[in-house]
N, C-alpha and C positions, 0 to 999 in steps of 0.2 A: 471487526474481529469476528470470527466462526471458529466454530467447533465444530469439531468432527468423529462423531461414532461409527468408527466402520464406511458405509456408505452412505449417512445420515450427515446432514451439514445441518447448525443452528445458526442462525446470527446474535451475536452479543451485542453488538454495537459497531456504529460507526461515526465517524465525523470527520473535520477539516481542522488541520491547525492555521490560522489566520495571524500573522505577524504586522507590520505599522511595513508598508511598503516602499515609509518616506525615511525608516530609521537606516542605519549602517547595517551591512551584512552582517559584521560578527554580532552585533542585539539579535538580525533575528533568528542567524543562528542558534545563541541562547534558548532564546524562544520556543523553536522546536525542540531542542533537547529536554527544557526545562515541560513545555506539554505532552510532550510522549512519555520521559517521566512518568509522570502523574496518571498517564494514560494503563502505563506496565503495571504501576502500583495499584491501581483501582481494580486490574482485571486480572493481574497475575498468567499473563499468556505460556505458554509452554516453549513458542518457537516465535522466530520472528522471519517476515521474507519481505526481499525489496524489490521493486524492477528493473533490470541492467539498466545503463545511461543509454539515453538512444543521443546519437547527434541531431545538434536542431541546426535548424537554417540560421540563427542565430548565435554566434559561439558563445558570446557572455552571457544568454538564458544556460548553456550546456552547463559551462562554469558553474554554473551558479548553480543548477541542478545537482550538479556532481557531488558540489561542497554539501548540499543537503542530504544527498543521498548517503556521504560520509557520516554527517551528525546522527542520521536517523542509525545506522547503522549503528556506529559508536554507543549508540544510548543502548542497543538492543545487546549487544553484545558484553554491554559494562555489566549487566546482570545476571550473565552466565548462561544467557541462554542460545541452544544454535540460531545460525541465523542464516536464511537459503538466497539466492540470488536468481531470478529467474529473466530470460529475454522475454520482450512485448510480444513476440511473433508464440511464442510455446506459452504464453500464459491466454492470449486469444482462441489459442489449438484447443488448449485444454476447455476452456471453457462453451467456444462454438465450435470446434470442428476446423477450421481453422485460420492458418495464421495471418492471415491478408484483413481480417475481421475489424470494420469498420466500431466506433467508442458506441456508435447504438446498439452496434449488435450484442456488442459485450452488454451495455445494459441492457441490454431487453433478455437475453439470458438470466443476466443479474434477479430480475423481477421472476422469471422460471422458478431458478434454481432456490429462491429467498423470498419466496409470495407474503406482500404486504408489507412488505422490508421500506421505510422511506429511504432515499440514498441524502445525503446530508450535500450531494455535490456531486460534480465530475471527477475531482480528486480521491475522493472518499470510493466510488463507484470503483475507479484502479485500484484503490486498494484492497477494496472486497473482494478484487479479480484475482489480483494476484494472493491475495490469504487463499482462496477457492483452489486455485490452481498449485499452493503448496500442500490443500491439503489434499489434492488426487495423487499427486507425486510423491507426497508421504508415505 
């Protein structure tokens, strides 16, 4: 999560939600809905942003991505708050300059833009990217 004053960015926090990757999709569907939840509630965000689906070499990772990206949405939007959608290629722009931007670059940016920030992960790392980059386009 970041905030942003003007042209000042904070970090609030960040982490990974982590599901049993032996249970049934709709648990950990649950899952995620039920820890982002808890995530909205604890921090009270103002906006929420996702990153489009990109296709993967694997269609049932895609699926499956997709379906999460629903849940995640769903939770964000059941609380009335807007909710932005942005491509990997304009959320890399934003952040390095741009969009061909290999997952270092964006972190080693990350670490610029957020000095002293630990990243909780690679997943957590995208979602600081893309929070960053909704809040330049904000």
């Amino acid at each position: 999560m970041i905030s942003s004053n003007g042209n000042r960015l904070s970090h609030i926090a960040n982490g990974q939600v982590r599901t049993d990757a032996k249970a049934p999709l709709a648990e950990r569907l649950v899952t995620l809905d039920r820890e982002l939840t808890d995530v909205i509630l604890t921090h009270q965000p103002d906006a929420g942003a996702v990153e489009e689906v990109f296709v993967n070499a694997n269609p049932q990772s895609t699926l499956k991505l997709g379906q999460a990206r629903g849940v995640c949405m769903l939770t964000l939007a059941r609380t009335g708050m807007p909710v932005s959608e942005y491509a990997a290629r304009l959320v890399k722009k934003s952040l390095v300059g741009t969009g061909r931007a290999e997952k270092a670059q964006v972190q080693a940016m990350l670490k610029v833009l957020l000095p002293g920030v630990k990243l909780a992960g690679a997943d957590a790392a995208d979602a600081l990217a893309v929070a960053i980059a909704h809040a330049h386009m904000g």
